[in-house]
Backbone as XML, in Angstrom:
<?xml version="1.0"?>
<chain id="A" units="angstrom">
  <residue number="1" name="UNK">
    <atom name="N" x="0.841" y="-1.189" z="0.000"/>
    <atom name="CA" x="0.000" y="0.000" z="0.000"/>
    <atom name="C" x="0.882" y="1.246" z="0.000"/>
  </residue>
  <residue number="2" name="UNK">
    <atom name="N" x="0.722" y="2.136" z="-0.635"/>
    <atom name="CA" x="1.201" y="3.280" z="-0.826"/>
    <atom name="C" x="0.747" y="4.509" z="0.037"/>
  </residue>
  <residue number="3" name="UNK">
    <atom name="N" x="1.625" y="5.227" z="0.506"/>
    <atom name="CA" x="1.464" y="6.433" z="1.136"/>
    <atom name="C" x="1.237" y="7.828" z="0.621"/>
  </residue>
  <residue number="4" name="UNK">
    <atom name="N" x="0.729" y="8.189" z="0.247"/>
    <atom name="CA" x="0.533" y="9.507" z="-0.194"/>
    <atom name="C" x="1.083" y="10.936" z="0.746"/>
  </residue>
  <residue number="5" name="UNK">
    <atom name="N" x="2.381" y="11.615" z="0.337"/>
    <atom name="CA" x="3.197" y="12.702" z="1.191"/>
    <atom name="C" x="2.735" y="13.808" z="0.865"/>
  </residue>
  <residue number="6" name="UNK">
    <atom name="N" x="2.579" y="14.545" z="1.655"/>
    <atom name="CA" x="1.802" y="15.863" z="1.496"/>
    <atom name="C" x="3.185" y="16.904" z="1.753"/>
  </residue>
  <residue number="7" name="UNK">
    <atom name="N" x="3.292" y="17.725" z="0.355"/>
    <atom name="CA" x="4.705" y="18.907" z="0.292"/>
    <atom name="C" x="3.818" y="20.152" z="0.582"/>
  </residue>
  <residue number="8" name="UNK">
    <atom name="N" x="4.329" y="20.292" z="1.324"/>
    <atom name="CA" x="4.128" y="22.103" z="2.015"/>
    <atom name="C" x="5.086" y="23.103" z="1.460"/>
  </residue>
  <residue number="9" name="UNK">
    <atom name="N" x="4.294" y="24.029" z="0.100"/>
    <atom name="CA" x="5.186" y="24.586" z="-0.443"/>
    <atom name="C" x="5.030" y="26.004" z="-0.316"/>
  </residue>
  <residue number="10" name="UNK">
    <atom name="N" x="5.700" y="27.222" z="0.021"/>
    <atom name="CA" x="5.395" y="28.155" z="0.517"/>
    <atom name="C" x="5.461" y="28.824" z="-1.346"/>
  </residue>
  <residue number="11" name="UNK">
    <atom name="N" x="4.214" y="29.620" z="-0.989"/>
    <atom name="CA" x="4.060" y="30.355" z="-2.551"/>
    <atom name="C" x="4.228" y="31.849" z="-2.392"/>
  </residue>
  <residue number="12" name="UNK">
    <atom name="N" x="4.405" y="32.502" z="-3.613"/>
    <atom name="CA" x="4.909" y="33.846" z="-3.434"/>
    <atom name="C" x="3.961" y="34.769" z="-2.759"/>
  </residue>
  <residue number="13" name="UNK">
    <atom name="N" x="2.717" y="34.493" z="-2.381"/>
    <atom name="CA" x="1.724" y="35.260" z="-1.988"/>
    <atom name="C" x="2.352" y="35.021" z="-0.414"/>
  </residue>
  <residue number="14" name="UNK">
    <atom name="N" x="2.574" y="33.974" z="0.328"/>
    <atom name="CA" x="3.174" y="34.704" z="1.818"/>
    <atom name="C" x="3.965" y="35.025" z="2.269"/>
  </residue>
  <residue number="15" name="UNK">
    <atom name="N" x="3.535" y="36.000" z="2.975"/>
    <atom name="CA" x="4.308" y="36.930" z="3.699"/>
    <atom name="C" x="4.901" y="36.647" z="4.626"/>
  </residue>
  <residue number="16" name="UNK">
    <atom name="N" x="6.791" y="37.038" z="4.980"/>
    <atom name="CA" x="7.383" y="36.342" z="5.977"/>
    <atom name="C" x="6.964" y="37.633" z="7.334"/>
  </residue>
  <residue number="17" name="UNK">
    <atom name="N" x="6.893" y="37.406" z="8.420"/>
    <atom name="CA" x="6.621" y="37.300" z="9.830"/>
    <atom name="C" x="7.601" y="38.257" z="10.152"/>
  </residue>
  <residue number="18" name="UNK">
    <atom name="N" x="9.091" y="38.489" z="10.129"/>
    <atom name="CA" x="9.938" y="39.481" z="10.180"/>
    <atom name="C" x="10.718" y="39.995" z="9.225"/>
  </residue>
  <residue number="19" name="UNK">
    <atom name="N" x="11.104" y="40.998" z="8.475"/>
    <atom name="CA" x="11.891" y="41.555" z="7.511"/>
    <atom name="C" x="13.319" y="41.827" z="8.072"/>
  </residue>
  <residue number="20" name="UNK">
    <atom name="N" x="13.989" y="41.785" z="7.507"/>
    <atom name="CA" x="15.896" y="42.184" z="7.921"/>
    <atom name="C" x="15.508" y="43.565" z="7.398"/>
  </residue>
  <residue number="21" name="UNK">
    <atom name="N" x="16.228" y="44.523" z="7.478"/>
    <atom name="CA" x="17.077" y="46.164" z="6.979"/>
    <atom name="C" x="17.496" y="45.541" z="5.742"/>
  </residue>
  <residue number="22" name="UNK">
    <atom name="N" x="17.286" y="46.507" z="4.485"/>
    <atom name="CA" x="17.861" y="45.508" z="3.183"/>
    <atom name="C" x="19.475" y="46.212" z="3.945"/>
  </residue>
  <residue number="23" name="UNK">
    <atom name="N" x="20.818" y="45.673" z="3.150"/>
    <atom name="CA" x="21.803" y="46.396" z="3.103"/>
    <atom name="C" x="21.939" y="47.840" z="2.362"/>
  </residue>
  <residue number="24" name="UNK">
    <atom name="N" x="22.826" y="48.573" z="3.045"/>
    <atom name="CA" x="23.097" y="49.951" z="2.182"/>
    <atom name="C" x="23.239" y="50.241" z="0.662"/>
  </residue>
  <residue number="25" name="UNK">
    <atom name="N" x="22.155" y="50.934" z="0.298"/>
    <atom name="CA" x="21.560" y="51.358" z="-1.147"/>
    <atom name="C" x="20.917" y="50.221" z="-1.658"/>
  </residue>
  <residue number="26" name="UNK">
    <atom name="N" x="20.064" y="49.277" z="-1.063"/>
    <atom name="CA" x="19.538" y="48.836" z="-1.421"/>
    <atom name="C" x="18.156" y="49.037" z="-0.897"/>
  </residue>
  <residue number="27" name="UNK">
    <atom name="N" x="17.175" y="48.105" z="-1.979"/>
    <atom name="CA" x="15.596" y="48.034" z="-0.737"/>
    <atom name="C" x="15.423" y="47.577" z="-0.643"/>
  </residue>
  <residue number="28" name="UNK">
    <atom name="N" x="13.833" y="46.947" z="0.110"/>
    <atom name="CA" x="13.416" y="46.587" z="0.786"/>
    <atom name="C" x="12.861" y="45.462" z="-0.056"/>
  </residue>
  <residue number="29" name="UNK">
    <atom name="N" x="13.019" y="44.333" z="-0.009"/>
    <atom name="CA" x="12.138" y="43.622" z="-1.497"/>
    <atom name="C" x="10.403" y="43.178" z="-1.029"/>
  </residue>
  <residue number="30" name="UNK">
    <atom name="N" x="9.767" y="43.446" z="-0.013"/>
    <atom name="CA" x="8.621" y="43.904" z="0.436"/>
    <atom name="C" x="7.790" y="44.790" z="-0.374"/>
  </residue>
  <residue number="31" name="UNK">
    <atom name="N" x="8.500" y="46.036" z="-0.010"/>
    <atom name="CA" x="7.870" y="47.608" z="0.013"/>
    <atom name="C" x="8.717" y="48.190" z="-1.016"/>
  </residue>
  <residue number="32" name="UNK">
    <atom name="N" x="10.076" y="48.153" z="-1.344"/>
    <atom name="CA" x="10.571" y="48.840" z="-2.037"/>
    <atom name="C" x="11.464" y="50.542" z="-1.195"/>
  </residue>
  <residue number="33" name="UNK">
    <atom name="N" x="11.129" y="50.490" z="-0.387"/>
    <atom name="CA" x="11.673" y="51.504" z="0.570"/>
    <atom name="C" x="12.972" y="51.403" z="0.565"/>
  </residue>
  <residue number="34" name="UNK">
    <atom name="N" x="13.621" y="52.378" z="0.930"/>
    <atom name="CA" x="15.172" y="52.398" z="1.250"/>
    <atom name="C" x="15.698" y="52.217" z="2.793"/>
  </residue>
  <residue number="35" name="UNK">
    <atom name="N" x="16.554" y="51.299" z="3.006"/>
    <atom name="CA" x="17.525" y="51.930" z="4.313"/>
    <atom name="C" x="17.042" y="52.795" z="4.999"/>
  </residue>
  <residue number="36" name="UNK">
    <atom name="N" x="17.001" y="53.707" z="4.887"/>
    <atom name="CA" x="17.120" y="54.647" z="5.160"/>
    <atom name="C" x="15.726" y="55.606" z="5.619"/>
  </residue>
  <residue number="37" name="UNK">
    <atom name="N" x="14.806" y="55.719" z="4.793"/>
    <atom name="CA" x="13.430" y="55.529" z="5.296"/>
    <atom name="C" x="12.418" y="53.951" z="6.188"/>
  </residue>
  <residue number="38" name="UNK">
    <atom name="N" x="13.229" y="53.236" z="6.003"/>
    <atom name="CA" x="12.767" y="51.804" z="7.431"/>
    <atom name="C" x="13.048" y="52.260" z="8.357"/>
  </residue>
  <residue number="39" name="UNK">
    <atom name="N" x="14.447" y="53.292" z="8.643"/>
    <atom name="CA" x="14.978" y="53.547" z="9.555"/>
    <atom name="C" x="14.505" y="54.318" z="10.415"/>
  </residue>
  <residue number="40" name="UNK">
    <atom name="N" x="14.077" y="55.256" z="9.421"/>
    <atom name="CA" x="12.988" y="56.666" z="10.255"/>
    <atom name="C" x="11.706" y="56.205" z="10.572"/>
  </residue>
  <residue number="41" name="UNK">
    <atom name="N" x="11.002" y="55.072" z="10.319"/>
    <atom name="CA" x="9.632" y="54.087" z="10.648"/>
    <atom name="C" x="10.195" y="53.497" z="11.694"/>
  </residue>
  <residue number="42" name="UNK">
    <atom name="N" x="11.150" y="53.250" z="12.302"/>
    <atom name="CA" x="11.850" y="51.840" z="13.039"/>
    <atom name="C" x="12.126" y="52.612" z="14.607"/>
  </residue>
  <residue number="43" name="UNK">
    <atom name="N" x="13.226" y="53.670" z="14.380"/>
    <atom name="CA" x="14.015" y="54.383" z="15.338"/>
    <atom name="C" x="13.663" y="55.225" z="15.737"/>
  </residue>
  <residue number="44" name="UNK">
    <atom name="N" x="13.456" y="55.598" z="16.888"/>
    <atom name="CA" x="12.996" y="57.181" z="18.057"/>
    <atom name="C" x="13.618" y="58.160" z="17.302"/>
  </residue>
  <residue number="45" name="UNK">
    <atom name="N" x="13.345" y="59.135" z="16.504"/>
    <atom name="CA" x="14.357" y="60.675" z="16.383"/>
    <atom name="C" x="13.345" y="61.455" z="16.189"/>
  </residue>
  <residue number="46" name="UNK">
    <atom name="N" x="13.976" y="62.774" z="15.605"/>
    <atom name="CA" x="12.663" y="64.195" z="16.074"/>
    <atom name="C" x="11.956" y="63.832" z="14.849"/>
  </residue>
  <residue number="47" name="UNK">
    <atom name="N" x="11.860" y="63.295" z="13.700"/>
    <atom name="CA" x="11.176" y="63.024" z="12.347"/>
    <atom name="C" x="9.786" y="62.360" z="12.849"/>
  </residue>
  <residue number="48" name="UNK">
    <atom name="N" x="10.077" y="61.456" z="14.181"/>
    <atom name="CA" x="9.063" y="60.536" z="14.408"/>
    <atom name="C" x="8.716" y="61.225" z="16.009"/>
  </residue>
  <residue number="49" name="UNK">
    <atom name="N" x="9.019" y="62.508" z="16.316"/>
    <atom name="CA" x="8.776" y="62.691" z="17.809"/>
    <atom name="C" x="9.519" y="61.855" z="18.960"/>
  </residue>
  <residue number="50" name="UNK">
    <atom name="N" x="10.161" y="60.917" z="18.394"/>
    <atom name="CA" x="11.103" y="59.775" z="19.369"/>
    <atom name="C" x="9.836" y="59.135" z="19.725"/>
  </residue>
  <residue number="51" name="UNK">
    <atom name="N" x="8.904" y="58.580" z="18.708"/>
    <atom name="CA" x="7.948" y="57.353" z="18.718"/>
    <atom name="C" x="7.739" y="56.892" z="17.351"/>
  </residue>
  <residue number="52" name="UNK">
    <atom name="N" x="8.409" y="55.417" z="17.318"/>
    <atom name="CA" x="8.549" y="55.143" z="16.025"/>
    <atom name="C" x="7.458" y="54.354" z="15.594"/>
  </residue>
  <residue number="53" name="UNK">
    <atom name="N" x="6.257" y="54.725" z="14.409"/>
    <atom name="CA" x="5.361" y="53.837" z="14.469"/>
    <atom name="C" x="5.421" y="52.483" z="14.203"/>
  </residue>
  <residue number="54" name="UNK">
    <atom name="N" x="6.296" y="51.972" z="13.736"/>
    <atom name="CA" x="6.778" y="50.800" z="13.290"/>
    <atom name="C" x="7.492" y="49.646" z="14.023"/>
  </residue>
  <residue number="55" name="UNK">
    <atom name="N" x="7.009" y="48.672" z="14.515"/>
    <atom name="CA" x="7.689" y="47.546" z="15.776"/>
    <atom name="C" x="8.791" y="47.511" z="14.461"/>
  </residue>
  <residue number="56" name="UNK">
    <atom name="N" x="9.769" y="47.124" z="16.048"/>
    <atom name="CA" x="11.597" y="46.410" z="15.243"/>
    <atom name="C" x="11.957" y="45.689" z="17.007"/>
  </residue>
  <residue number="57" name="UNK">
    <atom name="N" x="12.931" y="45.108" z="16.335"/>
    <atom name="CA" x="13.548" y="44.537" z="17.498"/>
    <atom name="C" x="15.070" y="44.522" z="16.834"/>
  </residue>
  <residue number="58" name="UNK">
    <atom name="N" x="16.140" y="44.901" z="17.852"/>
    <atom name="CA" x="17.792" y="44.217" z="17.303"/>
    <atom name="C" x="18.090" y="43.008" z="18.258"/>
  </residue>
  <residue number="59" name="UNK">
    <atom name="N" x="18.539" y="42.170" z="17.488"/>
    <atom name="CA" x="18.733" y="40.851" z="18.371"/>
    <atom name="C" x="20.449" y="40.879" z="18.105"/>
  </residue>
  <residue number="60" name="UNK">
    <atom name="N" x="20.806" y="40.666" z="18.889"/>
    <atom name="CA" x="22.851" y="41.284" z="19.683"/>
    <atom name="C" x="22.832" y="40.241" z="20.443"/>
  </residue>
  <residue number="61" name="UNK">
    <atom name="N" x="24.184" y="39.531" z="20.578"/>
    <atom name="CA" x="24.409" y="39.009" z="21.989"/>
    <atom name="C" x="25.024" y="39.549" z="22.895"/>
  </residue>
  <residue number="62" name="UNK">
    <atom name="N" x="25.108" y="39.243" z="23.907"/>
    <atom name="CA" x="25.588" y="39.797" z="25.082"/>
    <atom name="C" x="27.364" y="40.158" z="24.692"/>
  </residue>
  <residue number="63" name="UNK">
    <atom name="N" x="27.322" y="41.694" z="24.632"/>
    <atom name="CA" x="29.086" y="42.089" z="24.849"/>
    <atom name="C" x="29.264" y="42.212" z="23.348"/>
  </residue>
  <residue number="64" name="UNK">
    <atom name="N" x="28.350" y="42.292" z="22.080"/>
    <atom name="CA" x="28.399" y="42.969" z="20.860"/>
    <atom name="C" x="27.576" y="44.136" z="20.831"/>
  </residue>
  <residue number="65" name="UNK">
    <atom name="N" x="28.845" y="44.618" z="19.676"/>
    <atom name="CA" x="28.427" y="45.433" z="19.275"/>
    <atom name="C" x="27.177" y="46.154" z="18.358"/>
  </residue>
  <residue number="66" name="UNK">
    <atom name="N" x="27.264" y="45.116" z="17.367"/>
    <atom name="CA" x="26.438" y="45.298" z="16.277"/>
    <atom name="C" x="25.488" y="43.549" z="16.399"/>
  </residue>
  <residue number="67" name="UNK">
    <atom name="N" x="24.305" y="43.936" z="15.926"/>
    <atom name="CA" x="23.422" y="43.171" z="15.939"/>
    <atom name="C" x="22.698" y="43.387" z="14.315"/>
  </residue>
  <residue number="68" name="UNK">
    <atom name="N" x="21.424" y="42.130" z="14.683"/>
    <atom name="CA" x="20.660" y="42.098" z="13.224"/>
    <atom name="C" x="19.064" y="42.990" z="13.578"/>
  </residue>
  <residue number="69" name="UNK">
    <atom name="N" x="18.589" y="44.129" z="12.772"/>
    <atom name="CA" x="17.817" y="44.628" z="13.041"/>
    <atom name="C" x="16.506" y="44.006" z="12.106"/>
  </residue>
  <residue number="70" name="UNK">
    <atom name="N" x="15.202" y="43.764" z="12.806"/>
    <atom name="CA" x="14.292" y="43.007" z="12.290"/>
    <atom name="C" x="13.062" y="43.688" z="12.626"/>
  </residue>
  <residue number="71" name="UNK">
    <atom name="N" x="12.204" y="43.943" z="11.360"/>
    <atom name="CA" x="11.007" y="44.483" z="11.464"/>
    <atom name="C" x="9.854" y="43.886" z="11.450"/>
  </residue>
  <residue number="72" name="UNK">
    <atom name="N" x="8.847" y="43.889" z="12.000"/>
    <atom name="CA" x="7.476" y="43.157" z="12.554"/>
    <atom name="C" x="7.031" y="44.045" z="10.932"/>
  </residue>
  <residue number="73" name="UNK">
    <atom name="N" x="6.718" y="42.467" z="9.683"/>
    <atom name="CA" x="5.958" y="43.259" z="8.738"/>
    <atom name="C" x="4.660" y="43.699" z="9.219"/>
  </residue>
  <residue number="74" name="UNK">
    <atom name="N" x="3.859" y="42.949" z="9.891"/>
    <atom name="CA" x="2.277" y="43.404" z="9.985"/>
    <atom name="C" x="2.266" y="44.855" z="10.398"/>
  </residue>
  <residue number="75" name="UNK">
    <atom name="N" x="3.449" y="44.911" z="11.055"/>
    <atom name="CA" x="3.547" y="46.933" z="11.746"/>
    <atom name="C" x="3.475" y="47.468" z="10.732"/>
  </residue>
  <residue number="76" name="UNK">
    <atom name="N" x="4.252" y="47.134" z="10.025"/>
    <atom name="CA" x="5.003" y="48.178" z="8.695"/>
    <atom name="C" x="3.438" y="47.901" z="7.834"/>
  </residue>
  <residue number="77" name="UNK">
    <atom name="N" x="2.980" y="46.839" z="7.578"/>
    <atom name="CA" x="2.007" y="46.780" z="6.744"/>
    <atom name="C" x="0.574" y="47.867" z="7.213"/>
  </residue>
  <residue number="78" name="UNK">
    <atom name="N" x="0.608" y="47.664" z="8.593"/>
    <atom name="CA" x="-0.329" y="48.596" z="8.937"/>
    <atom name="C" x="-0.309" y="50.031" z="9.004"/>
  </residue>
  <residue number="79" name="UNK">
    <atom name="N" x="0.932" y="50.401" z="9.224"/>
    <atom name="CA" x="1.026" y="52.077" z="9.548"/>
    <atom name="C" x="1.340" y="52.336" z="7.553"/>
  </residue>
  <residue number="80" name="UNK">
    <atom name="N" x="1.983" y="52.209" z="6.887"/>
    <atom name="CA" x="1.776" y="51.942" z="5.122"/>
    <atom name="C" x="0.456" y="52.269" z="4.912"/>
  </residue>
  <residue number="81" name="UNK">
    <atom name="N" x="-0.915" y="51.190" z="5.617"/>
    <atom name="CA" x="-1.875" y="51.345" z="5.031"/>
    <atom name="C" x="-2.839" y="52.604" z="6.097"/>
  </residue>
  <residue number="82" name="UNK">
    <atom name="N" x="-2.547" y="52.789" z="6.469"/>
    <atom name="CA" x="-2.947" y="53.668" z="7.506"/>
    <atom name="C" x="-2.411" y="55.295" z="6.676"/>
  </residue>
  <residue number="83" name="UNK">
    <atom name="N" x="-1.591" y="55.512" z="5.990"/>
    <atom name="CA" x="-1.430" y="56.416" z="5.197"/>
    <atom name="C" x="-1.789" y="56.257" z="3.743"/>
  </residue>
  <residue number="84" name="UNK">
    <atom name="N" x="-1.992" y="55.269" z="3.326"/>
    <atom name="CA" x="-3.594" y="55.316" z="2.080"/>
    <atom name="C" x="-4.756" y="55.809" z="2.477"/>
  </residue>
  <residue number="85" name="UNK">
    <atom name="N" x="-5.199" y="55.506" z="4.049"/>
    <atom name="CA" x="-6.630" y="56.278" z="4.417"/>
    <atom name="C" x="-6.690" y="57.530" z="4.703"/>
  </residue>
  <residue number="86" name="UNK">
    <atom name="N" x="-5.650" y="58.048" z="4.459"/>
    <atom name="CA" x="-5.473" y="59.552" z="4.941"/>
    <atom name="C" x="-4.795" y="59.376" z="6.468"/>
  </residue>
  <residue number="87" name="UNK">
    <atom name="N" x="-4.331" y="59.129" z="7.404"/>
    <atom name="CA" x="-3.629" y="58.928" z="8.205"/>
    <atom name="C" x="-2.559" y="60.018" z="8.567"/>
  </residue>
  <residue number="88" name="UNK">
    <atom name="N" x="-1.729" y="60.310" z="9.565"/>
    <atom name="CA" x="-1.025" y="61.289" z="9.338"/>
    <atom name="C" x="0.598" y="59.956" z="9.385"/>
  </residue>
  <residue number="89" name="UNK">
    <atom name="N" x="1.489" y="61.085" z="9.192"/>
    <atom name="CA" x="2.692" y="60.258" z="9.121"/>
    <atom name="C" x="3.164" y="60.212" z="10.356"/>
  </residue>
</chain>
């Protein structure tokens, strides 16, 4: 008797759960955004009042310096669409 295996294949329609920072001069292959504007969605400065609408987390280990910075897409997806409805920035 034969078994029938069921392949779980992820298709281009989903969406991954956290985004990386693309590298410098590049974008975002999501959104298309730059560096550089994730950054100002991501990080406290006077652009954003030092409240960034956008969840991130940097995950570092203990006694580094530099870490990997990772963005919560559903944030980014929501505050994005939140400025199609008229929204403020």
């Amino acid at each position: 008797m034969k078994t029938d295996t069921a392949k779980h294949i992820i298709t281009s329609t989903a969406r991954p759960e956290w985004l990386r920072l693309p590298k410098s001069g590049e974008r975002c292959a999501l959104t298309g955004l730059s560096r550089s504007a994730l950054n100002e969605l991501i990080l406290p400065s006077p652009a954003n009042h030092y409240d960034p609408p956008v969840k991130s987390v940097s995950l570092r280990k203990p006694g580094q310096i530099r870490g990997i910075r990772l963005i919560q897409a559903a944030s980014l997806s929501v505050h994005l669409e939140s400025l199609i409805e008229g929204g403020s920035q």
